[in-house]
PQR file of N, CA, C, O and H, with PARSE charges and radii, in Angstrom:
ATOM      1  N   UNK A   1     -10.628  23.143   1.297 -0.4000 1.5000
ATOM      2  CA  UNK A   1      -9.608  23.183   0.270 -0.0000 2.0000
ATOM      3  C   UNK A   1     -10.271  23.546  -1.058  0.5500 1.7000
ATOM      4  O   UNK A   1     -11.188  22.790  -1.376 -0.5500 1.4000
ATOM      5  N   UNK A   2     -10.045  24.365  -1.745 -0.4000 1.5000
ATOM      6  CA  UNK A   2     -10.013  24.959  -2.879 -0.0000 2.0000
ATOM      7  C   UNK A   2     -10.157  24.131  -4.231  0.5500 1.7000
ATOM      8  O   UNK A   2     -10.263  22.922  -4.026 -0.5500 1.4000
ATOM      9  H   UNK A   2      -9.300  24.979  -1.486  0.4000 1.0000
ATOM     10  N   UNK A   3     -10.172  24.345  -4.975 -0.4000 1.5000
ATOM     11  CA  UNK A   3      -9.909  23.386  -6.441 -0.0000 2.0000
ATOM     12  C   UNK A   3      -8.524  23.254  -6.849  0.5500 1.7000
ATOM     13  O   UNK A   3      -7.827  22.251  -7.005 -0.5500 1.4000
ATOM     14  H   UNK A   3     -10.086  25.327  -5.142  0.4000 1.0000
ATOM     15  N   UNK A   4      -8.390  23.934  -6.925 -0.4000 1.5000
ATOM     16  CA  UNK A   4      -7.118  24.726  -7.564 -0.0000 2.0000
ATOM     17  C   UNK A   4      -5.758  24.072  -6.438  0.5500 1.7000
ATOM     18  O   UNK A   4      -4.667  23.601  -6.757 -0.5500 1.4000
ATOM     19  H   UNK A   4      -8.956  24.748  -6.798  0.4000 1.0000
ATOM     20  N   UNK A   5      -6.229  24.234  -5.373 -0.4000 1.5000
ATOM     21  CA  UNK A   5      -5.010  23.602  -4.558 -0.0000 2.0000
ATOM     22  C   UNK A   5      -5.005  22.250  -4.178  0.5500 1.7000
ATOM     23  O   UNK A   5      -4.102  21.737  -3.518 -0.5500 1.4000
ATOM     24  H   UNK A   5      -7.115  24.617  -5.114  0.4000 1.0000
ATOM     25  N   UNK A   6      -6.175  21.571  -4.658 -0.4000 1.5000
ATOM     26  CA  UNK A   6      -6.371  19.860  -4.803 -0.0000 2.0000
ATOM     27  C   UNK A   6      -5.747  19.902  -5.948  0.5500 1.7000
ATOM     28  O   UNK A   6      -4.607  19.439  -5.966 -0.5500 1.4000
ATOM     29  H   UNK A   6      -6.909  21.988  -5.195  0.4000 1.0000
ATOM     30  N   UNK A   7      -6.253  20.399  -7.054 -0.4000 1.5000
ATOM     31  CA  UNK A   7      -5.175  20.400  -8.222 -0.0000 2.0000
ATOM     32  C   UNK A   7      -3.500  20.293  -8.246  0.5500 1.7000
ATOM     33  O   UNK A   7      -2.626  19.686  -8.866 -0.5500 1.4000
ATOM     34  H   UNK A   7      -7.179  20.775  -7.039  0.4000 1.0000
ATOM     35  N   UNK A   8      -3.598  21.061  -7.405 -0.4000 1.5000
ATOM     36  CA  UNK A   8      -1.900  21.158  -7.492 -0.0000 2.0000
ATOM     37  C   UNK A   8      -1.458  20.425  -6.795  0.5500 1.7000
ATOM     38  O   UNK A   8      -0.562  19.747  -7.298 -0.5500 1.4000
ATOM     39  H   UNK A   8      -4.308  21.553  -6.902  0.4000 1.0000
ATOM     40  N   UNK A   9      -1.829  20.109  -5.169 -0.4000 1.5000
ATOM     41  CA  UNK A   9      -1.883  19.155  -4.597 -0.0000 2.0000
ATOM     42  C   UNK A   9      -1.596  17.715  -5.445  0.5500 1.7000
ATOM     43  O   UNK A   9      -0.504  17.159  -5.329 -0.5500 1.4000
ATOM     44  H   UNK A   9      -2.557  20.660  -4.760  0.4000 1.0000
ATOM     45  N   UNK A  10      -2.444  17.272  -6.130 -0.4000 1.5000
ATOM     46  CA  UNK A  10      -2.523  15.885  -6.709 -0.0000 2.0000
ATOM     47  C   UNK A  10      -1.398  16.141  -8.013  0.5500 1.7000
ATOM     48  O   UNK A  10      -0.742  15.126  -8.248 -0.5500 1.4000
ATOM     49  H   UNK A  10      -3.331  17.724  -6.225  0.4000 1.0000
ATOM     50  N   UNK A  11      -1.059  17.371  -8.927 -0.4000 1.5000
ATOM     51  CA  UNK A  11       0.036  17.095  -9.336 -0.0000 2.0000
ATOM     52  C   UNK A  11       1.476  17.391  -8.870  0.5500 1.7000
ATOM     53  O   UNK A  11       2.264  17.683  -9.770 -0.5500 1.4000
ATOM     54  H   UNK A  11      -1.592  18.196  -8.736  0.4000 1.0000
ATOM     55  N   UNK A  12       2.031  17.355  -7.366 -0.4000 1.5000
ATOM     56  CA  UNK A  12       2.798  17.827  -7.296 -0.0000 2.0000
ATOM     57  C   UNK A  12       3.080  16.281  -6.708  0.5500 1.7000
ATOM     58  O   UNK A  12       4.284  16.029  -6.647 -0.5500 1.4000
ATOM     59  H   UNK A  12       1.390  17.118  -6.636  0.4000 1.0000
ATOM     60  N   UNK A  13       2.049  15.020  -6.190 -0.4000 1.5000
ATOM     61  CA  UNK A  13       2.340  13.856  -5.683 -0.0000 2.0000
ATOM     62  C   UNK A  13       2.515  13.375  -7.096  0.5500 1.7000
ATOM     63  O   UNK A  13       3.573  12.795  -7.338 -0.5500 1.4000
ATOM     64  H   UNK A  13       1.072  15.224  -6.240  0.4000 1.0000
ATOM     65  N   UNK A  14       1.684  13.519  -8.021 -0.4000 1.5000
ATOM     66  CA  UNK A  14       2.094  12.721  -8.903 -0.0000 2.0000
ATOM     67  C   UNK A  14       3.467  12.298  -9.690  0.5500 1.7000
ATOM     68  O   UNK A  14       3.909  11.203 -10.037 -0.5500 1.4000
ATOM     69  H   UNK A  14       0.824  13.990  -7.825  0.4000 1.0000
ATOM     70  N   UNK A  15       4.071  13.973  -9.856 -0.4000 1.5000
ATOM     71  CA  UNK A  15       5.343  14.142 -10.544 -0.0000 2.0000
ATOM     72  C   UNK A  15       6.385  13.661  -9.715  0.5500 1.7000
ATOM     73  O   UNK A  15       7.480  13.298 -10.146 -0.5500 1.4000
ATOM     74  H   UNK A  15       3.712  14.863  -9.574  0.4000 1.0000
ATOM     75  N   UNK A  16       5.899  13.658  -8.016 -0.4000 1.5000
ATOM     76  CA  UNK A  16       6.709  13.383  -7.385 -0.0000 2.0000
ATOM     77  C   UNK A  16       6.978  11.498  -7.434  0.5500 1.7000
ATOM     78  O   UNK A  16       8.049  11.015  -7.067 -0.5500 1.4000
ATOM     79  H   UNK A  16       5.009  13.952  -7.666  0.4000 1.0000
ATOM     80  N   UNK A  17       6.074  10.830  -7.830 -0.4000 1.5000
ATOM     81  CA  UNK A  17       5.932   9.478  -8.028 -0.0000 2.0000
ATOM     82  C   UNK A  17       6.728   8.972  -8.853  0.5500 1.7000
ATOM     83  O   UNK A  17       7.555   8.089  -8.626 -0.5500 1.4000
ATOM     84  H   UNK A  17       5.204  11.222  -8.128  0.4000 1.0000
ATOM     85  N   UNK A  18       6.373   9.860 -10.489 -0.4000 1.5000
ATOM     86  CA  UNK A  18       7.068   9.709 -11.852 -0.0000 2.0000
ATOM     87  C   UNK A  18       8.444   9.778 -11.531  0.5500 1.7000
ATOM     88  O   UNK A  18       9.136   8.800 -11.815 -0.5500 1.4000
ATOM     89  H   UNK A  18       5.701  10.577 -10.673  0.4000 1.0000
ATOM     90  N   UNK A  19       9.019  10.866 -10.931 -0.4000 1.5000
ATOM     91  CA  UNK A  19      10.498  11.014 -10.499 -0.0000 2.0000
ATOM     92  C   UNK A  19      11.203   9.856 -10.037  0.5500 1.7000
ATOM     93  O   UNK A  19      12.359   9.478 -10.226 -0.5500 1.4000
ATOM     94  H   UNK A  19       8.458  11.661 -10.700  0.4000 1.0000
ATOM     95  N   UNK A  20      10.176   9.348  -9.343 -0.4000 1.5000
ATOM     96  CA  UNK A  20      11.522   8.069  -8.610 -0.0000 2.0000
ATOM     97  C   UNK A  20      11.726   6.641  -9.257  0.5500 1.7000
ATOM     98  O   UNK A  20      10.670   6.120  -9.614 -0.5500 1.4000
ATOM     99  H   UNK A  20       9.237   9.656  -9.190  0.4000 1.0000
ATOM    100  N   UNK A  21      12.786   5.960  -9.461 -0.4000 1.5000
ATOM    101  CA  UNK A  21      13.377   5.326  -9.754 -0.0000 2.0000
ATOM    102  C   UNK A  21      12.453   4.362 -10.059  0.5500 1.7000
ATOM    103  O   UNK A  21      11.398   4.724  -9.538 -0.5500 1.4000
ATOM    104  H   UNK A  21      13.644   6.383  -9.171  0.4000 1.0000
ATOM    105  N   UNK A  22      12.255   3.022 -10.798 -0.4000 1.5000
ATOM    106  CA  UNK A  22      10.903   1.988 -10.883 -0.0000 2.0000
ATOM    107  C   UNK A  22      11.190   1.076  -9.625  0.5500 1.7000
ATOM    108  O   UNK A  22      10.356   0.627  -8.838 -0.5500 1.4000
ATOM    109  H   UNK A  22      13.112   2.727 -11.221  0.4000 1.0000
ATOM    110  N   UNK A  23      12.616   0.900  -9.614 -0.4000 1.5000
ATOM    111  CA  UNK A  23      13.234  -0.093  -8.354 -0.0000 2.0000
ATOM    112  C   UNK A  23      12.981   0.555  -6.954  0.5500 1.7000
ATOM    113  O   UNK A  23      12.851  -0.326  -6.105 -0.5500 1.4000
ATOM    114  H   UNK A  23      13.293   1.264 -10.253  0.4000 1.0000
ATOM    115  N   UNK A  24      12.867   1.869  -6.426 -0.4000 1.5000
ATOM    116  CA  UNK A  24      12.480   2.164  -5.603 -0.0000 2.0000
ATOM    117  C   UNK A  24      10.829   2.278  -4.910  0.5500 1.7000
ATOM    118  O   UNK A  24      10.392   2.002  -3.793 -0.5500 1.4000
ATOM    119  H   UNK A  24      12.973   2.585  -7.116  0.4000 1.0000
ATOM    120  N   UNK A  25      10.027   2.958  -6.474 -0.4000 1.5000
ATOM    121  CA  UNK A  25       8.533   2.388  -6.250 -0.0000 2.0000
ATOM    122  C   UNK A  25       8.084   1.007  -6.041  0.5500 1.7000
ATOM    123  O   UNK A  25       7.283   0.927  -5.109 -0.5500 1.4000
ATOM    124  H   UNK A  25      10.382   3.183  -7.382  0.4000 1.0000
ATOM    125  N   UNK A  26       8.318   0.034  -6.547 -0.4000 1.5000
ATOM    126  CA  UNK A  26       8.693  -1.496  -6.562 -0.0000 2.0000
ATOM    127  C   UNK A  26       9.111  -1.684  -4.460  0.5500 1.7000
ATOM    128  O   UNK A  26       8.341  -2.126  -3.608 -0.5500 1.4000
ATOM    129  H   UNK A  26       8.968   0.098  -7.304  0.4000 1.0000
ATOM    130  N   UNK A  27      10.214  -1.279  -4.304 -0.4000 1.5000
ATOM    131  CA  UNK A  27      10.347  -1.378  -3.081 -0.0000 2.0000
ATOM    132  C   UNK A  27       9.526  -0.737  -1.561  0.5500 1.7000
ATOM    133  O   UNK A  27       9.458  -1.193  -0.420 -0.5500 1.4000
ATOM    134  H   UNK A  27      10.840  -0.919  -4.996  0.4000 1.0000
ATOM    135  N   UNK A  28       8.937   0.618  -2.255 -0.4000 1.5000
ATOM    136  CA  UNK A  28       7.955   1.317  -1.284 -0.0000 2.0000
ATOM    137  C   UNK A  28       6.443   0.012  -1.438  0.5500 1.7000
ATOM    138  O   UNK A  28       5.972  -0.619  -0.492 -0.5500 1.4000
ATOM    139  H   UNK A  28       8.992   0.988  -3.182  0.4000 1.0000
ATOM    140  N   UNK A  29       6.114  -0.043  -2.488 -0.4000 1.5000
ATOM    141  CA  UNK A  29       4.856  -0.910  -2.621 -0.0000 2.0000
ATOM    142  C   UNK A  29       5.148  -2.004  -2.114  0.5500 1.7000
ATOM    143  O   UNK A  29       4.088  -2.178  -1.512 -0.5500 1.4000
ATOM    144  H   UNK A  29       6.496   0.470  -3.257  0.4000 1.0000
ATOM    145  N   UNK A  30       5.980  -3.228  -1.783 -0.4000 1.5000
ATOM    146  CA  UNK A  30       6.154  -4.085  -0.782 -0.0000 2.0000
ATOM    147  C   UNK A  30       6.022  -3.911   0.594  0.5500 1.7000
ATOM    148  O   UNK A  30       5.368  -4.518   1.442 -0.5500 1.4000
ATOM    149  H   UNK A  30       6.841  -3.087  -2.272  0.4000 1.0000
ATOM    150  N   UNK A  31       6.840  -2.879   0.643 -0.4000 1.5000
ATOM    151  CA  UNK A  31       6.720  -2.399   2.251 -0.0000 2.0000
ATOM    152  C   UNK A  31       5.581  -2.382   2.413  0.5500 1.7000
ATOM    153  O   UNK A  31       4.922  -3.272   2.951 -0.5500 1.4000
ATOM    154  H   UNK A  31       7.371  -2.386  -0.046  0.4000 1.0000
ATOM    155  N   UNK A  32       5.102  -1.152   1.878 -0.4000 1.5000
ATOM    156  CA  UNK A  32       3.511  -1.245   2.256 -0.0000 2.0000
ATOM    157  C   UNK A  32       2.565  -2.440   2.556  0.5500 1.7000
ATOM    158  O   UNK A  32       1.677  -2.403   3.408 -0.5500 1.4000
ATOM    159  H   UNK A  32       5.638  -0.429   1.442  0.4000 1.0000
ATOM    160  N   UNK A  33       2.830  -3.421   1.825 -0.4000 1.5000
ATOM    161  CA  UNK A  33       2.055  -4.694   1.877 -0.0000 2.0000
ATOM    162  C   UNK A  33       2.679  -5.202   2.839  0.5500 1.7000
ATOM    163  O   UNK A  33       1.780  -5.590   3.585 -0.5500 1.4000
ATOM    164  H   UNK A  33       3.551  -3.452   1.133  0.4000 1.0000
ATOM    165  N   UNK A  34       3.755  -5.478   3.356 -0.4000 1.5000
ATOM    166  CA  UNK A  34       4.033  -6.179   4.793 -0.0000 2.0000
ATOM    167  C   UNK A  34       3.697  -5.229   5.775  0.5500 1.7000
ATOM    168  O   UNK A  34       3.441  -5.736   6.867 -0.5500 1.4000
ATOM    169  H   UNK A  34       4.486  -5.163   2.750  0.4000 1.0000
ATOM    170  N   UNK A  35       3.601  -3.704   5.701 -0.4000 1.5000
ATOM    171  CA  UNK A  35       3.035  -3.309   6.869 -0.0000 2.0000
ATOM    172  C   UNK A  35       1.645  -3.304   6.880  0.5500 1.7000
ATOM    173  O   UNK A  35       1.183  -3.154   8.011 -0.5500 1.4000
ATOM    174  H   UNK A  35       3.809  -3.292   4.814  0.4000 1.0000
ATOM    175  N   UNK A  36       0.611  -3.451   5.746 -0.4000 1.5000
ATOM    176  CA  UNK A  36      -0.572  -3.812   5.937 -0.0000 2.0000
ATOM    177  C   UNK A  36      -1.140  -4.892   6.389  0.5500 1.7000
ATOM    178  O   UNK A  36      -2.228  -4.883   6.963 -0.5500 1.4000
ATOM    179  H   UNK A  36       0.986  -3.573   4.827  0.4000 1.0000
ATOM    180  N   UNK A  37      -0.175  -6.326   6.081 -0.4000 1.5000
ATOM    181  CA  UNK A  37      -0.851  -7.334   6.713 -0.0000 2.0000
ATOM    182  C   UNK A  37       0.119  -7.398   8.468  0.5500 1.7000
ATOM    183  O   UNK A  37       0.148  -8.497   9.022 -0.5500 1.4000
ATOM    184  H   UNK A  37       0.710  -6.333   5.614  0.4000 1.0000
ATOM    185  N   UNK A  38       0.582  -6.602   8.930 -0.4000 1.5000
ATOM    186  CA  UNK A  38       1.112  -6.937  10.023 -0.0000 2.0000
ATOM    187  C   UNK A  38      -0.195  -6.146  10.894  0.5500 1.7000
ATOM    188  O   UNK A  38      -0.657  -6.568  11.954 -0.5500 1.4000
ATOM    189  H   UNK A  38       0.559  -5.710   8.480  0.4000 1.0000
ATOM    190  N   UNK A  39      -0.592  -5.073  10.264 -0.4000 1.5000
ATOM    191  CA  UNK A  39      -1.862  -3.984  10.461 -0.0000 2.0000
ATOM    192  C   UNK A  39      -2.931  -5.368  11.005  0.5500 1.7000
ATOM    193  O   UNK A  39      -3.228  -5.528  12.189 -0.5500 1.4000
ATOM    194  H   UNK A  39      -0.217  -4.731   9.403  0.4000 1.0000
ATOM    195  N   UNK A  40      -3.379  -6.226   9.947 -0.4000 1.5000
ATOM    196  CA  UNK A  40      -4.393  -6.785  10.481 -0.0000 2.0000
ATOM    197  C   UNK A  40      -4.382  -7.795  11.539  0.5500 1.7000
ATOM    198  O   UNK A  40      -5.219  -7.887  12.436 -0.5500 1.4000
ATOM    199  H   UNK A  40      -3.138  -6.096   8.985  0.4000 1.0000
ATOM    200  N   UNK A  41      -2.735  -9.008  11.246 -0.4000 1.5000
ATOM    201  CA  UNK A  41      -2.521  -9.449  12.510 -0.0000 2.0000
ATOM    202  C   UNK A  41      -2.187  -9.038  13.876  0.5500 1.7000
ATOM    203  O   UNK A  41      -1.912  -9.776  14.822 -0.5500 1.4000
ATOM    204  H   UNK A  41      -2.054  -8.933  10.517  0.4000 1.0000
ATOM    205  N   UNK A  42      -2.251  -7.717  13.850 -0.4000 1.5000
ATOM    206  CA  UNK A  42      -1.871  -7.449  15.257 -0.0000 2.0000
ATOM    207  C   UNK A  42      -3.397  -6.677  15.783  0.5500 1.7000
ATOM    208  O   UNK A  42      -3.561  -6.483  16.987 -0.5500 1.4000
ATOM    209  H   UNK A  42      -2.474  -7.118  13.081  0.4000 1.0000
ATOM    210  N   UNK A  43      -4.378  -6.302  14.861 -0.4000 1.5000
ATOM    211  CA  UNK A  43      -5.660  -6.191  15.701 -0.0000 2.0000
ATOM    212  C   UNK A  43      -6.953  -7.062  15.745  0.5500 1.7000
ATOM    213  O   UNK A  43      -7.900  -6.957  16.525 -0.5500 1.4000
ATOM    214  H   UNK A  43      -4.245  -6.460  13.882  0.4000 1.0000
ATOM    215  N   UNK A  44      -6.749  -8.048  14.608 -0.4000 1.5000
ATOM    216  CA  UNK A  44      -7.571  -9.188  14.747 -0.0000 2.0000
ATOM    217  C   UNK A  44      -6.793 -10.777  14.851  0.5500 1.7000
ATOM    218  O   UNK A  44      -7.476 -11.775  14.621 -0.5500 1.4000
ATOM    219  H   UNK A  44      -5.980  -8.134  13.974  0.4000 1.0000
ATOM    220  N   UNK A  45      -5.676 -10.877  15.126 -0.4000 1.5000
ATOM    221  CA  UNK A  45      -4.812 -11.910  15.670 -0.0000 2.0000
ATOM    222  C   UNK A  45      -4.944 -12.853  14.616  0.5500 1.7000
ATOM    223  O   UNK A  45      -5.175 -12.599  13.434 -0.5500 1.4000
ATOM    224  H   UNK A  45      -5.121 -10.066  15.312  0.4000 1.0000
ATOM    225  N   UNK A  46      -4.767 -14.034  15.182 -0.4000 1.5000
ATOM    226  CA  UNK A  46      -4.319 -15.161  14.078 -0.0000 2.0000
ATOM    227  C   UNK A  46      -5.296 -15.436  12.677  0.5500 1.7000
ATOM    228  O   UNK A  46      -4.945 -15.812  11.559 -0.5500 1.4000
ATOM    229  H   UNK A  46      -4.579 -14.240  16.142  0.4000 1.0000
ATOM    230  N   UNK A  47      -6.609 -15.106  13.182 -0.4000 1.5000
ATOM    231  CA  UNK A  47      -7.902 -15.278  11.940 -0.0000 2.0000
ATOM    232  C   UNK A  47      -7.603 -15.249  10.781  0.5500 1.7000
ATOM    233  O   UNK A  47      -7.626 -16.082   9.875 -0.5500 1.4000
ATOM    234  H   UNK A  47      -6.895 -14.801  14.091  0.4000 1.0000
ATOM    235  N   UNK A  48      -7.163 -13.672  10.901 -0.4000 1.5000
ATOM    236  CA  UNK A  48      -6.582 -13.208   9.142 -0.0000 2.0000
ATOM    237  C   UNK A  48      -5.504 -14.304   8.766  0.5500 1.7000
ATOM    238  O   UNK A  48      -5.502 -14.828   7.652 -0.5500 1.4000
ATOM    239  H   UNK A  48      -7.144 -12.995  11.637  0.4000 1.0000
ATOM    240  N   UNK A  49      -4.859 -14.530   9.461 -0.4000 1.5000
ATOM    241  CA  UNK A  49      -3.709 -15.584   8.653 -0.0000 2.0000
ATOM    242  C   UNK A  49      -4.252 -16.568   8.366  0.5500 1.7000
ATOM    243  O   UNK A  49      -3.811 -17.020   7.309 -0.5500 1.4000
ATOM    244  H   UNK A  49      -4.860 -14.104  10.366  0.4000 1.0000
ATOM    245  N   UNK A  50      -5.423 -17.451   9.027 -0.4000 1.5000
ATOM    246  CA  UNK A  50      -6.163 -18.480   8.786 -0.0000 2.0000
ATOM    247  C   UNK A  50      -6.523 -18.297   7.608  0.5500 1.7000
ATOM    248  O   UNK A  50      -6.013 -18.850   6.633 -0.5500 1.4000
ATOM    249  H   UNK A  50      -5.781 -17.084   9.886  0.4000 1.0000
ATOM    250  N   UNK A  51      -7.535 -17.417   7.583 -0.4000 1.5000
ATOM    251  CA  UNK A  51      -8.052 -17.385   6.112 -0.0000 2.0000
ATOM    252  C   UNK A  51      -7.493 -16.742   5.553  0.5500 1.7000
ATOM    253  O   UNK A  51      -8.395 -15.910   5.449 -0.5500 1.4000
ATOM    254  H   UNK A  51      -7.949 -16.968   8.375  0.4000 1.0000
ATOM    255  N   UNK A  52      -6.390 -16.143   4.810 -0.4000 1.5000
ATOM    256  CA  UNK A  52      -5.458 -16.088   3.898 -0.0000 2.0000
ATOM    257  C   UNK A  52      -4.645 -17.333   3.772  0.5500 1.7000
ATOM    258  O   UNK A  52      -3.936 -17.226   2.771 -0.5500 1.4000
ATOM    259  H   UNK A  52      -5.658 -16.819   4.895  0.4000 1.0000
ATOM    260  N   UNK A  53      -4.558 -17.866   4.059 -0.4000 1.5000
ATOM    261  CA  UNK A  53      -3.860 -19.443   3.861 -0.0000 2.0000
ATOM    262  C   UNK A  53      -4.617 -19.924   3.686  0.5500 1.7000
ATOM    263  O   UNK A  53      -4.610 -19.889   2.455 -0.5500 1.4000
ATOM    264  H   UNK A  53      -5.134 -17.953   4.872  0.4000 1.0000
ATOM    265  N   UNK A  54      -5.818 -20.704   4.070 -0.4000 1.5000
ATOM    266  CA  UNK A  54      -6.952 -21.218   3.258 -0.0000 2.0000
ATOM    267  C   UNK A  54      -6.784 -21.052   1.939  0.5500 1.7000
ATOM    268  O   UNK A  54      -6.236 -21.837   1.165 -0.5500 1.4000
ATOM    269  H   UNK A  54      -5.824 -20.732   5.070  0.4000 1.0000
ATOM    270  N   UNK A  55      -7.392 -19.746   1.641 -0.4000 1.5000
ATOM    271  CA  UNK A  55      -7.501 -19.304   0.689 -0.0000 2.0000
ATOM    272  C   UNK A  55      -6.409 -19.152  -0.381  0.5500 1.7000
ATOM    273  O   UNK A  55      -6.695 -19.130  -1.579 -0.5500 1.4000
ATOM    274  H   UNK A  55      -7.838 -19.109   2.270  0.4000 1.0000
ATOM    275  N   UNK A  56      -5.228 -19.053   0.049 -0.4000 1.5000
ATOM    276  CA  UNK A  56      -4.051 -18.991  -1.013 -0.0000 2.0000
ATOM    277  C   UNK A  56      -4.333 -21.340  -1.344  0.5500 1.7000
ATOM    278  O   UNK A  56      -4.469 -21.780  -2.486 -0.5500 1.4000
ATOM    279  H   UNK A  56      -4.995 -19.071   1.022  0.4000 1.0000
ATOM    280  N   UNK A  57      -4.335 -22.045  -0.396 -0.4000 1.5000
ATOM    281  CA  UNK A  57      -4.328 -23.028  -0.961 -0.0000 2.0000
ATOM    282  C   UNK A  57      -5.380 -23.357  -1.989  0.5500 1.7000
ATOM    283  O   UNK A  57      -5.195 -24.102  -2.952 -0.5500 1.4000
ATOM    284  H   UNK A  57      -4.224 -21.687   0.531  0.4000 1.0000
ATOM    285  N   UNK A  58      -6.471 -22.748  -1.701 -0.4000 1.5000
ATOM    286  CA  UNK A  58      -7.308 -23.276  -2.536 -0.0000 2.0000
ATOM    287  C   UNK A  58      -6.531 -22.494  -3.942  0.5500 1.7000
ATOM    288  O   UNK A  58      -6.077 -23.140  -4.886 -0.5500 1.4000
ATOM    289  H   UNK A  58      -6.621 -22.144  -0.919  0.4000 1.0000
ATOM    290  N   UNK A  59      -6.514 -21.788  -3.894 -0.4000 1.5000
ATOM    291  CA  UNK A  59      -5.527 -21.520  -5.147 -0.0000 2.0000
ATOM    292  C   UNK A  59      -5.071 -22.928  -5.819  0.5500 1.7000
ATOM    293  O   UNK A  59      -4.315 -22.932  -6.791 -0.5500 1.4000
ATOM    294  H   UNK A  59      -6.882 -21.263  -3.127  0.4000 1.0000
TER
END
């Protein structure tokens, strides 16, 4: 890939970001986070939840 088409590349996601609504970015970025931690409980099983709960109590 070129310069020039990483360039454009990266501003054509960007503007495309700016465009959408704050309530809809807000809603994509959650998702994401429940499908990331479902990502780790389903290939390293209960662990991760262990220690994320730990750890949120010690909070």
């Amino acid at each position: 890939m070129k310069t020039n088409d990483y360039v454009k590349y990266i501003t054509q996601t960007v503007v495309k970001y700016i465009d959408q609504p704050k309530e809809e970015r807000k809603k994509l970025k959650q998702a994401k986070k429940e499908a990331e931690a479902t990502f780790l409980f389903r290939w390293f099983g209960i662990l991760p939840f262990l220690l994320m709960s730990r750890f949120k109590k010690k909070r």
